[in-house]
C-alpha positions as CSV (number, residue, x, y, z in Angstrom):
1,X,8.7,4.5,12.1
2,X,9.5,5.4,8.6
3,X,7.1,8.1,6.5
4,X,6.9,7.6,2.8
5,X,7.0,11.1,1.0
6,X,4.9,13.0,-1.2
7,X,5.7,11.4,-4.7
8,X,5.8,7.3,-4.0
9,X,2.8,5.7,-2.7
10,X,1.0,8.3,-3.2
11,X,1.2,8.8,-6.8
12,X,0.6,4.9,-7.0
13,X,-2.6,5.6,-5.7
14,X,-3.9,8.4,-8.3
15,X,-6.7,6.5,-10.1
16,X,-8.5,6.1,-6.8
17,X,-7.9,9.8,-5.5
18,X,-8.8,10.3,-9.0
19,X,-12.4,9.0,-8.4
20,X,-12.6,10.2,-4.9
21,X,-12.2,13.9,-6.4
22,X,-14.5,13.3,-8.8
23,X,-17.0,12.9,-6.4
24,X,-16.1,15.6,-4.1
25,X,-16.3,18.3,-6.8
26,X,-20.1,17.8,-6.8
27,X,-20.8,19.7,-3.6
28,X,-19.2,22.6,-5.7
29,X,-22.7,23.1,-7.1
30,X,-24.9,25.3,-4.8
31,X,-28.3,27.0,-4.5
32,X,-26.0,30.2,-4.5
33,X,-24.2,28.7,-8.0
34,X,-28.0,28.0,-9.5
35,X,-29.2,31.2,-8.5
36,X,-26.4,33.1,-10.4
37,X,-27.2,31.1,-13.6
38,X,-30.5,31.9,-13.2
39,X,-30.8,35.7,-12.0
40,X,-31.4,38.1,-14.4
41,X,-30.5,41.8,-15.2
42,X,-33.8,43.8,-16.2
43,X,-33.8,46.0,-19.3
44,X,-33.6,44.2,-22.6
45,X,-33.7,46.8,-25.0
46,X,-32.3,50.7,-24.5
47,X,-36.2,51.7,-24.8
48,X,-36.9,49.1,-22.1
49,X,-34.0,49.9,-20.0
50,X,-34.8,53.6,-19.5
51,X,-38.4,52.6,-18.2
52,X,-37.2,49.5,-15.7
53,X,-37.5,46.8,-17.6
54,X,-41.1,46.5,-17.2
55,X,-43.3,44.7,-19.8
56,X,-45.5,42.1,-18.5
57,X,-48.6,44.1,-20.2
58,X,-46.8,44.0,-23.7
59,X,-43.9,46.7,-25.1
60,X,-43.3,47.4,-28.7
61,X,-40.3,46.5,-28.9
62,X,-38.1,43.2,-29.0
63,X,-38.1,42.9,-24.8
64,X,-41.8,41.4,-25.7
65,X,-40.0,38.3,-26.3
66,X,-38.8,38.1,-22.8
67,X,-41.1,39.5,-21.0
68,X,-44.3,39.0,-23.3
69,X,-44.2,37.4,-26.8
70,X,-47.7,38.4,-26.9
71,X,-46.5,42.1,-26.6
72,X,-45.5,41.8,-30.3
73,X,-49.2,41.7,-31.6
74,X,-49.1,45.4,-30.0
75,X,-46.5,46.6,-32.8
76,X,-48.4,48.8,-35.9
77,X,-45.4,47.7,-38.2
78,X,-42.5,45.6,-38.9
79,X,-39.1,46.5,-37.0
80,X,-35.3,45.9,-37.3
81,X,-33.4,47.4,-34.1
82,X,-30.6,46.4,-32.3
83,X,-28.4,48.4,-29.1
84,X,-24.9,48.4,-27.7
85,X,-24.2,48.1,-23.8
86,X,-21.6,49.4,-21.6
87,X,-21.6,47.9,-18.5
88,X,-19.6,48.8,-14.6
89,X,-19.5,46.6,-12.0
90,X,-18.3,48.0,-8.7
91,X,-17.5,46.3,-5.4
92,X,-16.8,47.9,-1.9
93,X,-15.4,45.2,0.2
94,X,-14.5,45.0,3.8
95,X,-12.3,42.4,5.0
96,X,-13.1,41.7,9.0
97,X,-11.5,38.4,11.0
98,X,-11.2,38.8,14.7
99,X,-11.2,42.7,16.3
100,X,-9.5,43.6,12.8
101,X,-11.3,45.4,9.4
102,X,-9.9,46.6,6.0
103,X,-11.3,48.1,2.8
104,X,-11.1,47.7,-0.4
105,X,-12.7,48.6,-3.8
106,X,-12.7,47.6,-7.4
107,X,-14.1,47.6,-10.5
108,X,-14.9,46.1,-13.7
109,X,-16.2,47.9,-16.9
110,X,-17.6,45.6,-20.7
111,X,-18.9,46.6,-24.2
112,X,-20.7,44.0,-25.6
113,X,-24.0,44.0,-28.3
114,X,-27.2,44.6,-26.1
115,X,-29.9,43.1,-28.3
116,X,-30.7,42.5,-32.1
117,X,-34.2,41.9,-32.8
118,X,-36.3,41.4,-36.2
119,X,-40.5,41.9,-36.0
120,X,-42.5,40.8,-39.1
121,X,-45.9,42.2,-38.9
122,X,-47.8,39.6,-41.8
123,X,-50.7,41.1,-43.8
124,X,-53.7,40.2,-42.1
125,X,-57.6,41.1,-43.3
126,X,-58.0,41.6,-39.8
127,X,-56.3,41.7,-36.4
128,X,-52.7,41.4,-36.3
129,X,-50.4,38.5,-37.2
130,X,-46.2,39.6,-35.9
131,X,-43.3,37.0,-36.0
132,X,-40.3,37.4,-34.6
133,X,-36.3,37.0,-33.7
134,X,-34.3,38.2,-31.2
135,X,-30.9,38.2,-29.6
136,X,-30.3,39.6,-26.3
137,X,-28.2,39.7,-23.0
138,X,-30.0,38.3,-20.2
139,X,-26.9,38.4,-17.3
140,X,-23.7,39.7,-16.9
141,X,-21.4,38.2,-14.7
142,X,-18.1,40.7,-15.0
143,X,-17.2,42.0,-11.8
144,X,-13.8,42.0,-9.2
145,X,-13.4,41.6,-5.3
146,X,-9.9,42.7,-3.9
147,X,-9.1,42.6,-0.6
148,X,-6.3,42.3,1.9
149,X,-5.9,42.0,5.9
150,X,-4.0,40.9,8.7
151,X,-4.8,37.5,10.2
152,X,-3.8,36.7,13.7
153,X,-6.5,34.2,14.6
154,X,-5.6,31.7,11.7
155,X,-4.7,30.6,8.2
156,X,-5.6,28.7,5.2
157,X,-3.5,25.9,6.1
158,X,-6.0,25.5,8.6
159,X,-8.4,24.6,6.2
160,X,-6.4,22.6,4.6
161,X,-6.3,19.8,6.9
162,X,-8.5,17.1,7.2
163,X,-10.9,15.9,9.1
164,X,-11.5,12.4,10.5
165,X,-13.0,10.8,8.0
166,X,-11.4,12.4,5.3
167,X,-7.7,10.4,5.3
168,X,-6.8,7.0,6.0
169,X,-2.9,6.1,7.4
170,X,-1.9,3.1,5.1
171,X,1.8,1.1,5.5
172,X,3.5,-0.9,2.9
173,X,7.2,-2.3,2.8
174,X,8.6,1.1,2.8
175,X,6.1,2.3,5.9
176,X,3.6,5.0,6.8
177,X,1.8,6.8,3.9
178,X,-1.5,8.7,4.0
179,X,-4.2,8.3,1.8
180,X,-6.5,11.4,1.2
181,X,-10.5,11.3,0.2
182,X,-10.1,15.3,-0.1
183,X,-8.7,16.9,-3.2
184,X,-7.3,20.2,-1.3
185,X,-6.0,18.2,1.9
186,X,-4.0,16.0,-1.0
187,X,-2.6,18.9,-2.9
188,X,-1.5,21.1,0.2
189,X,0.4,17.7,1.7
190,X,1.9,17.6,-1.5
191,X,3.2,21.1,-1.2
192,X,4.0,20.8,2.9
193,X,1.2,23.4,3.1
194,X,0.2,20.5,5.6
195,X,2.1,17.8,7.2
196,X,2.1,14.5,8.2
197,X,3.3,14.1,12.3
198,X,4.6,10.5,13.5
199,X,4.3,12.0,17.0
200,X,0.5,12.9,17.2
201,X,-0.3,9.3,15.3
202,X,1.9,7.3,17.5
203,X,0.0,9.3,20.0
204,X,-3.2,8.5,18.6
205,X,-4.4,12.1,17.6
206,X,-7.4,11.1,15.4
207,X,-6.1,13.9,13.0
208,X,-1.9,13.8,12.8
209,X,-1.5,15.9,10.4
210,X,-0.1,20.2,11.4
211,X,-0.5,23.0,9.2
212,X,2.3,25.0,7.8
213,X,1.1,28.0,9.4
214,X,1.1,27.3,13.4
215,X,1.9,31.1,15.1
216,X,1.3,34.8,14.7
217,X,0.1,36.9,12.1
218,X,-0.1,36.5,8.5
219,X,-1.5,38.8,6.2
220,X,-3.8,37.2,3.9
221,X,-4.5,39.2,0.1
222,X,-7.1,37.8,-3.0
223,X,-8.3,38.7,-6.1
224,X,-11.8,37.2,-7.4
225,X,-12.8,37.5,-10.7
226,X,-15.9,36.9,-12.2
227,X,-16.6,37.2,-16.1
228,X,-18.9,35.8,-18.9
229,X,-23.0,36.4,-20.0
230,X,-25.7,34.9,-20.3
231,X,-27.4,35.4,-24.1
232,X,-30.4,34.1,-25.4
233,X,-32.1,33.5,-29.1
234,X,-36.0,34.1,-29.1
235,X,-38.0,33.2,-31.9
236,X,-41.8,33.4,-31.2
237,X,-45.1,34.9,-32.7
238,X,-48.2,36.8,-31.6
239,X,-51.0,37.0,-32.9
240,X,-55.1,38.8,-32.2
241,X,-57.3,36.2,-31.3
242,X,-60.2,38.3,-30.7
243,X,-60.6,42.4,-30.3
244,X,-58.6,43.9,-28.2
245,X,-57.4,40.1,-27.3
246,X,-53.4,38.9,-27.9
247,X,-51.9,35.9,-27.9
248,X,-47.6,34.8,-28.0
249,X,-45.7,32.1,-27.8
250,X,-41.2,31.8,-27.8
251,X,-39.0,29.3,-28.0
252,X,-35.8,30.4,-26.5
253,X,-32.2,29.1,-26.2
254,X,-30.1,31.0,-23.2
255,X,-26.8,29.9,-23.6
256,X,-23.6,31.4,-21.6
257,X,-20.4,31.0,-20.2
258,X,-19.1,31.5,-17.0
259,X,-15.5,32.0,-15.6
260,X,-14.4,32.1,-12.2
261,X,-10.9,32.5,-11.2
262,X,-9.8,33.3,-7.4
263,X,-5.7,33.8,-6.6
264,X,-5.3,33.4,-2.7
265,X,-2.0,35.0,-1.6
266,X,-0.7,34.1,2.8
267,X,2.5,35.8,3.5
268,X,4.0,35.4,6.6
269,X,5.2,39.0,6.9
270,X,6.2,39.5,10.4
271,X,8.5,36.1,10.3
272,X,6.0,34.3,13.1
273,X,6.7,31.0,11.3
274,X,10.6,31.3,11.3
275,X,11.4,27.4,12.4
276,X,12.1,27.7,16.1
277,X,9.6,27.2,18.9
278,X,7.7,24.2,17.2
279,X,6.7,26.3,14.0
280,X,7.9,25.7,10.4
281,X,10.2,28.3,8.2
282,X,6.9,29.0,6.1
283,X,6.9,32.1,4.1
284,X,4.0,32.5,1.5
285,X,1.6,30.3,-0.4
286,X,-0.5,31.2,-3.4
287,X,-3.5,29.0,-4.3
288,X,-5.4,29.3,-7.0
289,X,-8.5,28.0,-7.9
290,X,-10.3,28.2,-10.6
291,X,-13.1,26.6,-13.2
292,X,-15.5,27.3,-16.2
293,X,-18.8,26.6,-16.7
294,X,-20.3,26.3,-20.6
295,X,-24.3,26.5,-20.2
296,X,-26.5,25.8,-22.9
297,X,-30.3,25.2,-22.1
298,X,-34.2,25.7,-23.6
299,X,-37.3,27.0,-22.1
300,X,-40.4,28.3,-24.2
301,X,-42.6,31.9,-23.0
302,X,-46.6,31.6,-23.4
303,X,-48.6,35.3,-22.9
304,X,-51.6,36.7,-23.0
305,X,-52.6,40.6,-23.3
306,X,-56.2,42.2,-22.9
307,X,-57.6,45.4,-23.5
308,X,-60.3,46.3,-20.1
309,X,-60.4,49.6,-21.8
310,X,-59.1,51.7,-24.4
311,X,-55.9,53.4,-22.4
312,X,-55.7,50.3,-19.5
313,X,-54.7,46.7,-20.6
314,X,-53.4,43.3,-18.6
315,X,-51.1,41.0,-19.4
316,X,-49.7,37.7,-18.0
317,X,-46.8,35.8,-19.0
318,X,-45.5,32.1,-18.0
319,X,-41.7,31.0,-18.6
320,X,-41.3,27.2,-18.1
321,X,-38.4,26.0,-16.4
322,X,-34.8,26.1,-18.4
323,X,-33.6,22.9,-18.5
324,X,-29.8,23.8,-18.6
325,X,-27.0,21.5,-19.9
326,X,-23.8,22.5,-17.8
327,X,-20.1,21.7,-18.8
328,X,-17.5,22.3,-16.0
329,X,-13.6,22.8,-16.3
330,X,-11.7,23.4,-12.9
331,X,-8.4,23.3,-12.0
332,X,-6.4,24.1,-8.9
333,X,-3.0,25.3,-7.7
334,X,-0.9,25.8,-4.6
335,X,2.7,26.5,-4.3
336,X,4.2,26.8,-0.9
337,X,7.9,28.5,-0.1
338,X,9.4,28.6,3.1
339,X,12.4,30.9,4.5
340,X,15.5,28.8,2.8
341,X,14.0,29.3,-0.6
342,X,12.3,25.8,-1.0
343,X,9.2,26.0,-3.6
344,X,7.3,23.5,-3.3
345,X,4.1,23.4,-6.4
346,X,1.4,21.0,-7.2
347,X,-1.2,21.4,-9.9
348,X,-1.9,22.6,-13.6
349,X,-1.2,18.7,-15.1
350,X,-3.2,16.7,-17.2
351,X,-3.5,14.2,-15.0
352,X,-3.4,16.4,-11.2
353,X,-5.5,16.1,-8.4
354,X,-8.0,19.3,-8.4
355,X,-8.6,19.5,-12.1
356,X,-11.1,17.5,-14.4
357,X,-14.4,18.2,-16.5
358,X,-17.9,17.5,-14.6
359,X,-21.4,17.7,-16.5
360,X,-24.7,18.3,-14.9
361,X,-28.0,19.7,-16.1
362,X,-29.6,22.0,-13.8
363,X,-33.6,23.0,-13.8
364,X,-34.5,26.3,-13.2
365,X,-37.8,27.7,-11.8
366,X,-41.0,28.5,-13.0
367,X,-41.3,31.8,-13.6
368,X,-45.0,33.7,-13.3
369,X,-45.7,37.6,-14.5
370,X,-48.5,39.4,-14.7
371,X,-48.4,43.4,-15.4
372,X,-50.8,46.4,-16.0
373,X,-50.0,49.1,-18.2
374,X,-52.0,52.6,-18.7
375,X,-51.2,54.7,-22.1
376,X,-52.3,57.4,-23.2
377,X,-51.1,59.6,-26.4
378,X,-48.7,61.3,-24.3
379,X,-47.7,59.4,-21.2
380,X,-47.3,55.5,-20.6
381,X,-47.1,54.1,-16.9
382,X,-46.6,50.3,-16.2
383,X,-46.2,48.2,-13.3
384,X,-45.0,44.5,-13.4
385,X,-45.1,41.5,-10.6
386,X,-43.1,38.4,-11.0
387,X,-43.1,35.1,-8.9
388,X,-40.2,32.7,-8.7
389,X,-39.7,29.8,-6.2
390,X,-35.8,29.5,-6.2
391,X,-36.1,26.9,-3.9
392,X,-38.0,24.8,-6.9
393,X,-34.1,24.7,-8.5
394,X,-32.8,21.3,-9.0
395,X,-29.0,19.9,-10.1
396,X,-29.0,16.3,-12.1
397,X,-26.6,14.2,-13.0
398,X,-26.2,10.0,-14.1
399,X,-23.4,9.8,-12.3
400,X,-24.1,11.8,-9.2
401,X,-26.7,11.4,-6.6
402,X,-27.5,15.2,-6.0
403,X,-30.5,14.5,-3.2
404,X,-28.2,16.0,-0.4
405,X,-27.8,19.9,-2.3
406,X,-31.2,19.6,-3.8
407,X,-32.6,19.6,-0.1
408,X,-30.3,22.2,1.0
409,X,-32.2,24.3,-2.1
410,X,-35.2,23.0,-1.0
411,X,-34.6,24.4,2.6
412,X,-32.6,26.9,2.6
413,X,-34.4,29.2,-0.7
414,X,-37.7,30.3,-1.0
415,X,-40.3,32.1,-3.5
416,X,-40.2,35.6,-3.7
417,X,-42.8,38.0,-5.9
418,X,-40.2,40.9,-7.4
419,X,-41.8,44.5,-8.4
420,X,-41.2,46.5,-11.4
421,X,-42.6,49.8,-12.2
422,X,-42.1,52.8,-15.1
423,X,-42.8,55.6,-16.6
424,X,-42.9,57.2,-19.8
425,X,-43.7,61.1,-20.9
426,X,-44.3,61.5,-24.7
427,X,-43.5,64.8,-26.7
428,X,-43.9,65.3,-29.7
429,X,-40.8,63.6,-30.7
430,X,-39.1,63.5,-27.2
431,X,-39.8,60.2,-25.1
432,X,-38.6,60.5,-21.3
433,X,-38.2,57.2,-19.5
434,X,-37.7,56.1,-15.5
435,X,-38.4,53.4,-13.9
436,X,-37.8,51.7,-10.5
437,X,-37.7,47.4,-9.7
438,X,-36.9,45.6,-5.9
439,X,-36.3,42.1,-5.6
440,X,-36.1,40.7,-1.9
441,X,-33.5,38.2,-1.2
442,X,-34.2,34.7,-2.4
443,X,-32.8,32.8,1.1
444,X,-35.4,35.0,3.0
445,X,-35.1,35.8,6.6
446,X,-31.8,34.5,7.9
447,X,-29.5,35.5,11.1
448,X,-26.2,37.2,10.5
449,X,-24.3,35.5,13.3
450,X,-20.4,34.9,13.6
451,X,-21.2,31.0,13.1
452,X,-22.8,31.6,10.5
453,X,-22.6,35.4,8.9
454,X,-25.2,36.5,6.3
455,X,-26.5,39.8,4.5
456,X,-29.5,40.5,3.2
457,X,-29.2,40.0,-0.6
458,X,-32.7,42.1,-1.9
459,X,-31.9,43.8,-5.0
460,X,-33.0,47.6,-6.1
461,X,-33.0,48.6,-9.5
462,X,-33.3,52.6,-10.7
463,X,-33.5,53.2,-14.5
464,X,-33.6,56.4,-16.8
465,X,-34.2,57.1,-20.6
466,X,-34.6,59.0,-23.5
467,X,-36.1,57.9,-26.8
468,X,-36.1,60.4,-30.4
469,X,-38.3,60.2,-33.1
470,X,-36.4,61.2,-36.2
471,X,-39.3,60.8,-38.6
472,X,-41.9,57.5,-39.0
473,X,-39.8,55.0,-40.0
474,X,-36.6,55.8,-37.6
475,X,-36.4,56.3,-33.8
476,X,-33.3,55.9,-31.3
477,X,-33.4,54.8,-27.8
478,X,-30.8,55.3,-24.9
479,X,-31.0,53.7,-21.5
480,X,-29.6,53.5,-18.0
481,X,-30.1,51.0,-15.5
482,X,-28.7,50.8,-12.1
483,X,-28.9,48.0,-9.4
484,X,-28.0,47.7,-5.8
485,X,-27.2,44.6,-3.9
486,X,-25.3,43.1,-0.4
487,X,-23.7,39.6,-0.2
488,X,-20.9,37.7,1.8
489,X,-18.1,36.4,0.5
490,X,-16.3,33.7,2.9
491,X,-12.0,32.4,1.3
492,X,-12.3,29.7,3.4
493,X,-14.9,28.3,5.9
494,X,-15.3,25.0,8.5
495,X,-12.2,27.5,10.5
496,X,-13.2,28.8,13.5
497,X,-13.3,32.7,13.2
498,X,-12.2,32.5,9.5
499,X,-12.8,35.9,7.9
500,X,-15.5,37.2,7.0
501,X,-15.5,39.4,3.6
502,X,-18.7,41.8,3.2
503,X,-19.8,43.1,-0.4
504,X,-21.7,45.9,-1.9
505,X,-22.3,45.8,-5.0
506,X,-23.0,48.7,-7.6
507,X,-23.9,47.3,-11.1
508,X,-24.8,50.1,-14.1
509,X,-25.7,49.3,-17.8
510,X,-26.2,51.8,-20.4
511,X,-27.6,50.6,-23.7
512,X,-27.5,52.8,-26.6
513,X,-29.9,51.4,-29.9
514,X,-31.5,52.6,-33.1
515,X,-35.1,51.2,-34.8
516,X,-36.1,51.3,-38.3
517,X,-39.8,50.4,-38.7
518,X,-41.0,48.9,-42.6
């Protein structure tokens, strides 16, 4: 039998892989991916970074209009105040496949504009009347894994291949050709990362296809890397509806990009793969992979503060869900070399399989807050709880029936209530701020098995600040908040024993701001 190579039929065929990708990039879209558009770093302000980000029973500041628009009735003037952040993102990872471990660290550092805000207070005969703007930084997404091992259980090119299911063998006048329903199987046969065999289809293997990597030990190196924020413009107002009573409302546009972009290096660097004993001369492949997402959405904020007493006041807040337009670029790359110095490279075109533009809109949860807050002249202590169901998240498209990851969401995340509590010591000039915050993981109580491993992904926050008084009418604010978290990070999965990458993340902001009051 004759087999048609890489650039004839194949090529013929592009406007129908061309669909088929189309469809396949959909299952791209996660609960994970909606939970990272959706999570949020506390501490809005430098004032409201050094105390936790708490706020649910109002702040003075512009984090009211996050946390509590009705928080800006609570302000005795108007204010203009805006910060700048420094951010570090640092990741410990540990590489594990088989009886073999590796570690690795890295880490990522920004400077961005924190917040801007603008408080009106109006002239009022009574009561109290505030309107406001803001700007602020909701997420940050900046950060780096590295890692690199030894593999001798198995390779990427395994997961490359298909499936049954996934391919069909078609014939024409010039003979055997295969047709492929997955992007990455098409694109590594393109680049002999994969291969057709005549033997195992004459045979009738229900999967003729080998990988390039077939013996030994390969060492396996990648760099992921994550950058882009999540901002948002607030415009609301508060006002006293009765004593001691306040009422707020926002309207707010988060908007954001996101960049991902992950370079996969193989290298075969003990020569297993040298072309005798049934194995190819493969030497290294790179494959990268990578995609954008442009976010642009709208939710509104409605809150409610009460005086019980003269020092102790409640508050609630309700978010509704973000409805989130989502644009997204992706594009992926492989090149393949073997021993004699053939290069084989696919990807990066126009018109190549593995790239393309998807839109999607993307709901985000509810999101409930209630807080109590005790002040005094000379000390301020607040505690906040929030509710979220993540598993309430839901993807959307025309073209794209998204039942199948919307019940994974459905079953596989749940509601959690995250804490937030801080402090604040007044002088007579002198503010000192701390504050502490946990959120448990949002896919609950799962087993770390080798089928399937996990972490649990709960999240602690610590925070600590200072705030100066220069005279009535201008104050300065710095902040530090720092957050702890676990995940797992898999290169390639649906391979038996395919390794395993464990995270720890350490994530610190510092915002630095000034406020004049008028």
């Amino acid at each position: 039998m004759t087999i048609i190579k890489r650039y004839s039929c194949l090529m013929a065929l592009w406007l129908v892989i061309g669909f088929t990708q189309f469809s396949s990039v959909v299952f791209a879209q996660t609960g994970d991916d909606a939970l990272r558009f959706n999570q949020r770093f506390p501490g809005i302000t430098a004032a409201n970074a050094g105390i936790g980000g708490v706020g649910f029973a109002g702040v003075r500041d512009g984090a009211s209009l996050v946390l509590n628009p009705a928080g800006m009735g609570l302000v005795s003037s108007g204010m203009f105040s805006g910060s700048l952040a420094w951010g570090n993102a640092k990741n410990e990872a540990e590489y594990t496949v088989s009886d073999y471990s590796s570690t690795s660290e890295a880490s990522k550092s920004e400077f961005t504009i924190g917040d801007l805000t603008y408080l009106y207070k109006a002239p009022t005969s009574r009561g109290s009347l505030v309107f406001g703007a803001a700007f602020h930084q909701l997420n940050s997404w900046e950060r780096i894994l590295v890692f690199k091992g030894e593999n001798p259980v198995n390779s990427i090119t395994d997961f490359f291949m298909p499936v049954a299911g996934e391919f069909e063998i078609l014939e024409d006048s010039q003979g055997l050709y295969p047709d492929f329903s997955r992007s990455i199987s098409f694109i590594a046969y393109e680049t002999f990362a994969i291969d057709f065999d005549e033997n195992l289809y004459d045979n009738g293997d229900p999967v003729p296809f080998l990988p390039a990597v077939r013996a030994g030990t390969v060492q396996q190196a990648s760099r992921v890397e994550e950058s882009g924020k999540m901002r948002e413009f607030s415009f609301g107002a508060a006002y006293e509806a009765s004593k001691g009573v306040f009422l707020g409302v926002s309207v707010n546009i988060p908007y954001g990009t996101y960049r991902f972009l992950r370079v996969f290096d193989e290298d075969d660097i003990y020569d297993h793969n040298n072309g005798q004993n049934g194995t190819t001369d493969f030497d290294y492949l790179t494959y990268v992979d990578e995609f954008s997402s442009e976010i642009l959405g709208i939710n509104a904020r409605f809150g409610v503060i009460g005086y019980v007493t003269p020092a102790f006041r409640l508050g609630a807040n309700v978010e509704t869900p973000t409805s989130m337009s989502i644009e997204e670029s992706y594009s992926t790359r492989l090149s393949t070399v073997f021993d004699n110095g053939d290069t084989f490279e696919y990807g990066g075109g126009i018109e190549d399989e593995g790239q393309g533009v998807f839109k999607y809109t993307l709901t985000s949860p509810w999101r409930i807050g209630v807080g109590a807050a005790y002040e005094s002249p000379k000390f301020l202590a607040m505690f906040d709880v929030e509710w979220i169901d993540w598993s309430s998240m839901r993807y959307k498209s025309p073209s794209t029936n998204f039942s199948g990851v919307n019940a994974q969401i459905s079953n596989q995340l749940t509601a959690v209530f995250s804490t937030k509590v801080g402090f604040e010591y007044r002088f007579s000039k002198l503010d000192i701020r701390a504050g502490f915050g946990y959120t448990p993981d949002p896919h609950g109580d799962r087993a770390d098995t080798p089928a399937n491993p996990t972490v649990d992904e709960e999240r602690s926050y610590a925070s600590f600040g200072l705030g100066y008084k220069f005279n009535r009418m201008f104050r300065a604010d710095i902040g530090w908040i720092g957050e702890q978290y676990k995940e797992i990070y898999q290169p390639y999965t649906e391979v038996e024993g395919a390794p395993v990458v464990r995270e720890e993340h350490t994530r610190g902001r510092v915002l630095v701001g000034v406020s004049v009051l008028f």
